[in-house]
N, C-alpha and C positions, 0 to 999 in steps of 0.2 A: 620130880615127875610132873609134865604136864598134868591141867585140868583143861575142860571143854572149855571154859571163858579163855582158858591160855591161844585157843587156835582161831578166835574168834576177833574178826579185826573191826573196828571204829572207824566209820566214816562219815566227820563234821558237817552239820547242816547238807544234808544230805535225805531224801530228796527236796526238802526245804531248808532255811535258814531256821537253828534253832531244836530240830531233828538229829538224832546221833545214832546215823543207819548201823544196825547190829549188822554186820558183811558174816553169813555161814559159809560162802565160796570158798573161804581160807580153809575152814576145818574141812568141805569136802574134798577138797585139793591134797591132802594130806594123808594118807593110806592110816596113818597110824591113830590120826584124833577121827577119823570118817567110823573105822573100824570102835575106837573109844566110842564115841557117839551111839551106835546102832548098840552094841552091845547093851549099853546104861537105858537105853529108851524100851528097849527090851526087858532088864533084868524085874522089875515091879510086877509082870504077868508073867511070869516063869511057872510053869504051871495050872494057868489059863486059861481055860479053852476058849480058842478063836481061829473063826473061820474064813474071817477075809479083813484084811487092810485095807483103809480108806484114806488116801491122802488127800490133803487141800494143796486145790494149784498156788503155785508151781513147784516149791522148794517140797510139798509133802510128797511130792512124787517119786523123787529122790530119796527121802526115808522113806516113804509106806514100799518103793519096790525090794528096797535091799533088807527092809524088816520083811515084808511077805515071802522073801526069799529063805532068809534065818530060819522063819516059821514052818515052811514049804507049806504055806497057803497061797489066796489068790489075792491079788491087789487089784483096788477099785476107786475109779479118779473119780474127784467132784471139781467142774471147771466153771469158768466162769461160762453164762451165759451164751448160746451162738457155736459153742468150740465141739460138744459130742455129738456124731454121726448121724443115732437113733433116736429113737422116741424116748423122751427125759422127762423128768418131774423137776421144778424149781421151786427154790425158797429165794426171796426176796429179803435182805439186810439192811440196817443205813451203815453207812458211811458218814464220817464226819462230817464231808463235803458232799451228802447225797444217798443217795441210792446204789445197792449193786443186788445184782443175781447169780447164785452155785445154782449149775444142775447138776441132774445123776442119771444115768441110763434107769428107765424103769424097770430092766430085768435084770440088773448090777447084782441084786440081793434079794435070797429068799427071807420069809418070815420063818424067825427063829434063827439064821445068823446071827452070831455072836465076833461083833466088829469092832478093831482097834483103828481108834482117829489117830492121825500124827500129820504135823505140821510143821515148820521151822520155827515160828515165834506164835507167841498169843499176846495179843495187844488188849482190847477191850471184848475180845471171845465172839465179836458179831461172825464171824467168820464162820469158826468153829461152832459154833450154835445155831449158823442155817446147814451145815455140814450134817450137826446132830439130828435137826429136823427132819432133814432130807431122808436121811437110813431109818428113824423111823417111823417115817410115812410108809415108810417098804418090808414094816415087819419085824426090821431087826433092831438087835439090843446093842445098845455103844457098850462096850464092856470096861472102856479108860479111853482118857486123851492125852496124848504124850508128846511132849516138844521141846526141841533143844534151849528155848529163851525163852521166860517169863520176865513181863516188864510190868510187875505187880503195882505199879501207881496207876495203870489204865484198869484194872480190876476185873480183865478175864478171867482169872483164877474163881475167884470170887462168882462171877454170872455163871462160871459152868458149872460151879460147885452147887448153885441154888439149883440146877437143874437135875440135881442128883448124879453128878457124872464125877470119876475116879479123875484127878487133873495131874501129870507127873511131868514134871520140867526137869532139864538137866541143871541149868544156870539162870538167875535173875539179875537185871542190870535195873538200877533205879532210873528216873527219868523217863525223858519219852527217846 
């Protein structure tokens, strides 16, 4: 029987030399590891109360709509900088090479929504921790962060866990 690393392809020095891009397009492409996937990222809150899905662009979009869907709740993007419509709140991040900015629609989430993060991978958690920021600035509570790759030598795991946050990955690859 398949695992989630099984549908998951490697692509060398990629986007740099030295870099071992984790590719989830394989596993989405696949009805049957997409479906494995969503289920597993789901099964740790079974029982849970939550009231909206919050994905990070791009790849959470993809999980946070087909888990809000499972849930029959509402899903809610954080993109990068410049990309939502309305009036947004931003948190600001580094980046290794810099700077970047997630916003959030300011009316995305009441206070007292109870919110499930999900993402494709967590690298060193900056992401996911202007993500956290953002929901609550707006009142609500992260209730877990969940994501098909942890690449625990960069120590996301670890930063969101100091931040008191539930962290569930399906699969961890060492290296960067």
């Amino acid at each position: 029987m398949k695992t989630i690393r099984d549908y998951i392809r490697t692509i060398p020095d990629f986007p740099h030399e030295g870099i071992m891009f984790r590719d989830v397009t394989t596993l989405f492409s696949d009805a049957r590891g997409f479906r494995m996937a969503i289920d597993q990222l789901l099964h740790p809150y079974a029982g849970t109360p939550i009231d909206k899905v919050v994905g990070l662009e791009a790849r959470g979009f993809i999980l946070g709509g087909a888990i809000a869907h499972q849930l029959s709740v509402g899903f809610v993007p954080i993109r990068k900088k410049g990309k939502l419509p309305g009036k947004t709140i931003e948190q600001a991040y580094q980046l290794e090479y810099g700077e970047a900015v997630m916003e959030l629609h300011d009316d995305a989430l009441q206070p007292g929504d109870k919110v499930l993060l999900v993402d494709d991978l967590l690298a060193t958690g900056g992401t996911a921790e202007a993500g956290i920021r953002l929901v609550e600035r707006l009142g609500a509570q992260v209730m877990g962060c969940a994501f098909i790759i942890d690449l625990p030598a960069l120590g996301g795991a670890a930063r969101l866990e100091k931040l008191g946050m539930q962290v569930h990955s399906l699969c961890a690859f060492e290296g960067l």
